[in-house]
C-alpha positions in Angstrom: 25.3 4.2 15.5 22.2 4.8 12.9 19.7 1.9 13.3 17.0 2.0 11.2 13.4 -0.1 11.8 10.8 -1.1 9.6 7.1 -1.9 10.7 4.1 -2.5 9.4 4.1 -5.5 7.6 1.0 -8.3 7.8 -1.1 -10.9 5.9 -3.5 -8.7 3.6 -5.8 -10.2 0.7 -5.5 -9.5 -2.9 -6.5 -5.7 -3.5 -6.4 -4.6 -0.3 -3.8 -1.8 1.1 -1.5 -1.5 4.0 1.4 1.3 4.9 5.1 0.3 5.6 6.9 2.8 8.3 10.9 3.2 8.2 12.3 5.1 11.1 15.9 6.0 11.7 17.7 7.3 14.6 21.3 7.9 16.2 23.7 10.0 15.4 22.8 11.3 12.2 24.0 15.0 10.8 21.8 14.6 7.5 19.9 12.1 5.2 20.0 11.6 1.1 18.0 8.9 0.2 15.6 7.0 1.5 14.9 3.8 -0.3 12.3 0.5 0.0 13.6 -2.8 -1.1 11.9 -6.3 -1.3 13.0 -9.8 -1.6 10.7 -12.5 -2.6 12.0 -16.1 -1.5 14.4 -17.4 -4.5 14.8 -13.8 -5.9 17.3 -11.2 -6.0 16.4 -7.8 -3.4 14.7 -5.3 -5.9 14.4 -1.2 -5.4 11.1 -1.0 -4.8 10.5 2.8 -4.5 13.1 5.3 -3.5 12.9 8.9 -2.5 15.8 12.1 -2.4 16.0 14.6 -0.4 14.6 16.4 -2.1 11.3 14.9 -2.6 12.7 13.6 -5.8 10.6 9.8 -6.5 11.2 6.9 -8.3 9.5 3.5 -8.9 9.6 0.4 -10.1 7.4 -0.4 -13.1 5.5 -3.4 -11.3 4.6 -1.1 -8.6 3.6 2.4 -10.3 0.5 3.9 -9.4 -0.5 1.5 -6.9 2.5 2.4 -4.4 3.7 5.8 -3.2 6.7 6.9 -1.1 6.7 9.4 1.2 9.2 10.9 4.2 8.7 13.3 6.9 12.5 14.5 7.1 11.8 16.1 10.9 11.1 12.8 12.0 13.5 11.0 9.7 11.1 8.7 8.9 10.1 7.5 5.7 6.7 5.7 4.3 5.3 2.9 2.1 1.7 3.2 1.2 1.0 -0.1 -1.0 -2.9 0.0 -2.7 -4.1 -2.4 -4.8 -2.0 -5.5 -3.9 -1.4 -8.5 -5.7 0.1 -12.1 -4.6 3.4 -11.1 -6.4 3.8 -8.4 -3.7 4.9 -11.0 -1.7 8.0 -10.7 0.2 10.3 -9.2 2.9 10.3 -5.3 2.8 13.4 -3.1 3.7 14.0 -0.1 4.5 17.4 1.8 3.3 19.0 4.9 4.4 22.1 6.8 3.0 23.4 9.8 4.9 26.2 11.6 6.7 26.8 10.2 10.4 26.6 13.2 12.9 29.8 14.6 13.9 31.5 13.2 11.0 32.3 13.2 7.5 31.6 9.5 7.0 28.5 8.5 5.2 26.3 5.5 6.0 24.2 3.2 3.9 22.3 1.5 6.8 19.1 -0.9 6.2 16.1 -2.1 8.6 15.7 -5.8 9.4 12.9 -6.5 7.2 9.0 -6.8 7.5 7.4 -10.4 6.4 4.5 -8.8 3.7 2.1 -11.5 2.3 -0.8 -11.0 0.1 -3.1 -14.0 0.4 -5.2 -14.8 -3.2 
């Protein structure tokens, strides 16, 4: 009932930038957090960046100050801007929502399908 999609991912070289979109949709009454994960082949999925709702950010150290997370809660969307990327950025990106479904009192944690992110050197 709440799908969530990711887009935005592409081959990019070293120190270049690219943006990472999250929408969600369906029956959705409200939404906590909003979260990007990544998995890098042979590696366990790491919280990338993650963002309350109230505006509240985190990060993870490998990624501070060259990443910023954003969300637009009217359009339930949420936003990666990556700068300054390195090889080890490497990975599958996804998107995670937590929320209340609409109608309900029954939270979701739902998650996007994953976009393929490579960062040539």
């Amino acid at each position: 009932q709440v799908q969530v999609v990711e887009s935005g991912g592409r081959l990019v070289q070293a120190g270049g930038s690219l943006r990472l979109s999250c929408a969600a949709s369906g029956s959705i009454f409200s939404i906590n957090d909003m979260g990007w994960y990544r998995q890098a082949p042979g590696k366990q999925r790491e919280l990338v960046a993650a963002i309350t709702s109230g505006g509240r950010t985190n990060y993870a150290d490998s990624v501070t100050g060259r990443f910023t997370i954003s969300r637009d809660n009217a359009k339930m969307t949420v936003d990666l801007q990556m700068n300054s990327l390195k090889p080890e950025d490497t990975a599958v990106y996804y998107c995670n929502v937590q929320g209340v479904v609409g109608g309900t009192n029954t939270v979701f944690d739902s998650w996007g399908q994953g976009t393929q992110v490579t960062v040539s050197s």
